[in-house]
C-alpha positions as CSV (number, residue, x, y, z in Angstrom):
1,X,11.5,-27.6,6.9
2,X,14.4,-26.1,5.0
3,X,14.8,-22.9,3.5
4,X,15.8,-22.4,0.2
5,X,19.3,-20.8,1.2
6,X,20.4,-24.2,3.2
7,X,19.8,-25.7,-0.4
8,X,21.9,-23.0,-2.1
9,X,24.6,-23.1,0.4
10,X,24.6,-27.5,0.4
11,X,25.2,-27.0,-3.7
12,X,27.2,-24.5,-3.3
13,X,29.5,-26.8,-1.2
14,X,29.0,-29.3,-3.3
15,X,29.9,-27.7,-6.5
16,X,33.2,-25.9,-4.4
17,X,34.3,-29.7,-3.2
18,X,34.0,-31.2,-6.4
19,X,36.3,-29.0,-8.1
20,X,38.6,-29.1,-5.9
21,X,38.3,-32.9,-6.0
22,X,39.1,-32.8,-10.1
23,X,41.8,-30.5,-9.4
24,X,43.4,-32.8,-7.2
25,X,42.8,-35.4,-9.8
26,X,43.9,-34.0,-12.8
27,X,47.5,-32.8,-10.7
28,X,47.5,-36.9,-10.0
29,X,46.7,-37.9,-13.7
30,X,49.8,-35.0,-14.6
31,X,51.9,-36.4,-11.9
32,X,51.7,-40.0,-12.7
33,X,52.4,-39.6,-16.7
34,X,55.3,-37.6,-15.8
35,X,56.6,-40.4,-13.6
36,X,55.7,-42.9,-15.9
37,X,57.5,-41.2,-18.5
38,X,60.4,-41.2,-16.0
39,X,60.2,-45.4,-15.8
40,X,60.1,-45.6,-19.3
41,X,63.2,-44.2,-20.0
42,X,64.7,-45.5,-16.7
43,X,63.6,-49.2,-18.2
44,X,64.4,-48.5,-22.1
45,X,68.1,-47.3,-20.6
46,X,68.7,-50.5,-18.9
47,X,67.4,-53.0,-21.9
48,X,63.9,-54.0,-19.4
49,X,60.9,-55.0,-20.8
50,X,58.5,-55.2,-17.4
51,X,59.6,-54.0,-13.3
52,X,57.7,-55.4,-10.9
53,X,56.8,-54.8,-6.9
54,X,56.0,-58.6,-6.5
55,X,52.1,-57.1,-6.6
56,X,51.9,-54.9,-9.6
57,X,53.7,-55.6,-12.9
58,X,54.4,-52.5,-15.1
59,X,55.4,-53.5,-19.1
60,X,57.0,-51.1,-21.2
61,X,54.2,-51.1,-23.5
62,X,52.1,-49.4,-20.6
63,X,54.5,-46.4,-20.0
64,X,54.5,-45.6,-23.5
65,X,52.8,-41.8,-24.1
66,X,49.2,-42.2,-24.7
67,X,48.3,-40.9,-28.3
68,X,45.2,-38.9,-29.0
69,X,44.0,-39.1,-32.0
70,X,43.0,-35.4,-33.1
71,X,39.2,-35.0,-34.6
72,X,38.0,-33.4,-37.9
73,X,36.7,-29.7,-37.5
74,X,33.0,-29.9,-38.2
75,X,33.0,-28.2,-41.5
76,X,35.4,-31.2,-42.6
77,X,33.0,-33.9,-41.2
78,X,29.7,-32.4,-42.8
79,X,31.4,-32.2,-46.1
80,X,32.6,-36.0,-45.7
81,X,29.2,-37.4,-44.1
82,X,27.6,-36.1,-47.2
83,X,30.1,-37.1,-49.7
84,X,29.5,-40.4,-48.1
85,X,25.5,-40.4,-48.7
86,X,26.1,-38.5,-51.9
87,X,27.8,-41.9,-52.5
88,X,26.0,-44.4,-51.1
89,X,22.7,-43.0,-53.6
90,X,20.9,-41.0,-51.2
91,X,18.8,-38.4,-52.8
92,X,19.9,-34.7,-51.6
93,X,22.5,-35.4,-48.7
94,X,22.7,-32.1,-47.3
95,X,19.1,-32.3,-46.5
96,X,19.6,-35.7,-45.2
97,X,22.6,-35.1,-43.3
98,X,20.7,-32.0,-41.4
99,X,18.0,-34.7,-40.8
100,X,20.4,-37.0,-39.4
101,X,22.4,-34.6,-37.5
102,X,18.6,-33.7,-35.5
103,X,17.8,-36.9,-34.9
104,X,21.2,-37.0,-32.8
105,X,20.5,-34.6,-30.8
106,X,18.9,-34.5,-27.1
107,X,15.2,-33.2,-26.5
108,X,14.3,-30.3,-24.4
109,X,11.7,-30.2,-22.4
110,X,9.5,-31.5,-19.5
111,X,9.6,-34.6,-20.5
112,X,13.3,-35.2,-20.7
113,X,13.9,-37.1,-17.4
114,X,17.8,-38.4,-17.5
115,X,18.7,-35.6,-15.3
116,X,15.9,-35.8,-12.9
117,X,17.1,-34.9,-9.5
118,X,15.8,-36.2,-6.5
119,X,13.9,-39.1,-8.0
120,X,14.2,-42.6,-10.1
121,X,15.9,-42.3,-13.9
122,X,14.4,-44.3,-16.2
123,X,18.7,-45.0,-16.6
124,X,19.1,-48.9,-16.1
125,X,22.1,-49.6,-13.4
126,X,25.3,-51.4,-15.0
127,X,27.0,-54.1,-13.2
128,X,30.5,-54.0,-11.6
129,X,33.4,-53.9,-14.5
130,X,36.3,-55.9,-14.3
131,X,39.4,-54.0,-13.1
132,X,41.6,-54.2,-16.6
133,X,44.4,-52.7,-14.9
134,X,44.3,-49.8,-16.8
135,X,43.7,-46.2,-16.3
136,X,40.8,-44.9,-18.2
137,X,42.1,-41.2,-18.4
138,X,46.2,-42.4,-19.4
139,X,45.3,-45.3,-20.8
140,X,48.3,-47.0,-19.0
């Protein structure tokens, strides 16, 4: 039988190797936008509208800078949401939009079981996605 300390040491490991894991990752993500930033100009400067290896096409479009869109502060998306149901009829939005807001929120307790370790989720599995060809964190 093992004692507690293995345990703590084995996620204390864990926890150690998987940040260095999205270190290395996020260093790869940086590293690739800066060099696809790099092709974009090479290929805008000399009039090309895809490069290719003869395996892996790369369009202009792609190397363009992914744009994130920036989100409301929460004061400005409570006032809006109940402007909205102020609109839409609903008798007294604020206390509609603080039952609303609850109902979004995650359950404490026992009987919350999506982060049970050691044993079944009641998650269901998803299949294998279809490779797009493009990366979910650049969006190239």
């Amino acid at each position: 039988m093992k004692s507690q300390e293995y345990y703590l040491v084995e996620i204390n490991n864990i926890d150690n190797e998987l940040k260095r894991i999205n270190e290395h990752a996020k260093n790869l993500r940086a590293q690739k936008a800066k060099t696809m930033g790099g092709l974009r100009q090479y290929m805008i400067s000399n009039g090309l509208e895809q490069v290719s290896d003869g395996k892996k096409t790369i369009s202009l479009k792609k190397c363009e800078p992914r744009k994130k869109a920036r989100s409301k502060p929460k004061k400005q998306k409570r006032n809006d949401a109940i402007q909205l149901f102020r609109d839409a009829g609903i008798p007294n939005p604020e206390k509609f939009y603080e039952e609303f807001e609850s109902a979004q929120k995650t359950p404490t307790g026992d009987d919350q079981n999506d982060l049970s370790y050691g044993g079944n989720t009641s998650k269901p599995t998803k299949g294998k996605k279809k490779d797009s060809g493009v990366d979910p964190f650049l969006g190239f």
